[in-house]
N, C-alpha and C positions, 0 to 999 in steps of 0.2 A: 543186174549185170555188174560184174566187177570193174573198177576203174581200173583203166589202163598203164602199163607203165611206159615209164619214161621212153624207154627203145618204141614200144607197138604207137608211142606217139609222134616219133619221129620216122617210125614205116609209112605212118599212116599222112604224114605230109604236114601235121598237126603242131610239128615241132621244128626249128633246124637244126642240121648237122651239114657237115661237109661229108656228103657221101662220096666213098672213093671204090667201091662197087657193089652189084646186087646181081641176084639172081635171084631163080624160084625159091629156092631154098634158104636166102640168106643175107642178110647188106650189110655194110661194111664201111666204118664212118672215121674222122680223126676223133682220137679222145678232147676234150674240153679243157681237160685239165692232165696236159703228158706229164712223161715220167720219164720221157727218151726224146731225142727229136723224131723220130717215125714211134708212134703210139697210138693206135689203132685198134678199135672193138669192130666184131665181128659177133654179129646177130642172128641166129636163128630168126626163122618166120615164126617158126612156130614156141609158142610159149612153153616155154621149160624155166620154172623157177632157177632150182641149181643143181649141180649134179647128181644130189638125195635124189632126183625126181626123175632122172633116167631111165627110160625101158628100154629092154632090149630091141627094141624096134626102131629107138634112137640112134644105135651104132651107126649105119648108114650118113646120116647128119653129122654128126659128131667127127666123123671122118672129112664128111664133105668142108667145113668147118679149118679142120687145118690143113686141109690141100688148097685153100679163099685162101689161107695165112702165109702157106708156101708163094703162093701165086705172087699175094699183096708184097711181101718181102721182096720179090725179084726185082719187080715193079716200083717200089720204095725206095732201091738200089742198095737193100739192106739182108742180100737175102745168102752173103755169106758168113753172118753172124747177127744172128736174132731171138731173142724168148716169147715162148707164148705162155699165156697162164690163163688158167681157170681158178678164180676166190671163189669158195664154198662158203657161204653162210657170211653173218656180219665178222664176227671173230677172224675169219681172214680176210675181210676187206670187199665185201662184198658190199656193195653198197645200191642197185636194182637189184630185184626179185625177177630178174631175166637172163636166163646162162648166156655168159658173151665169151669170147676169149679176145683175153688181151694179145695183141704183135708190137713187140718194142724192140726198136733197133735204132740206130745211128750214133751210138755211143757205146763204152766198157761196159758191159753189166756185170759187174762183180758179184759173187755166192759168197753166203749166201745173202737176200735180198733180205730190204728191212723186214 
């Protein structure tokens, strides 16, 4: 069995995070280390390294994903100016081998981003 990452250990109760919500399909935690004052990953249940690994069967998720981000933003009182991002691979900052997207708000985000 493969070792888990970081996120499937903090699904799994195994780790902490400040979860700020879940469903079947998804949870949704503050980042550890922001980048905004509202910075927030948003976790697939299901393992999807990055988005190389997408099937089309993923669409459904992937949507469900940032309508959590729409939600989390209102909720965060951030949700009339916010970015989400997906890092693909190390080379953009990908640093778990677990698709999350990132929700950052409560600040400028200036373009382009470092």
């Amino acid at each position: 069995m493969a070792e888990k990452t970081l996120f499937q250990k903090i699904e799994a109760g195994e780790m902490e995070a400040d979860i700020v919500y879940e469903d079947e399909q998804c949870f949704a935690f503050r980042d550890i280390n922001p980048q905004a004052p509202v910075h927030i990953l948003i976790v697939p249940r299901k393992l999807i390294r990055d988005l190389n690994d997408l099937e089309a069967s993923d669409e459904p998720l992937v949507g469900h994903l940032f309508t959590g981000a729409q939600k989390l933003a209102a909720d965060e009182g951030v949700g009339k100016g916010y970015r989400t991002v997906f890092n693909c691979g190390a080379d953009a900052g990908q640093s778990v081998d677990h698709l999350h997207l990132h929700l950052l708000g409560g600040r400028k985000l200036d373009w382009p981003p470092g």
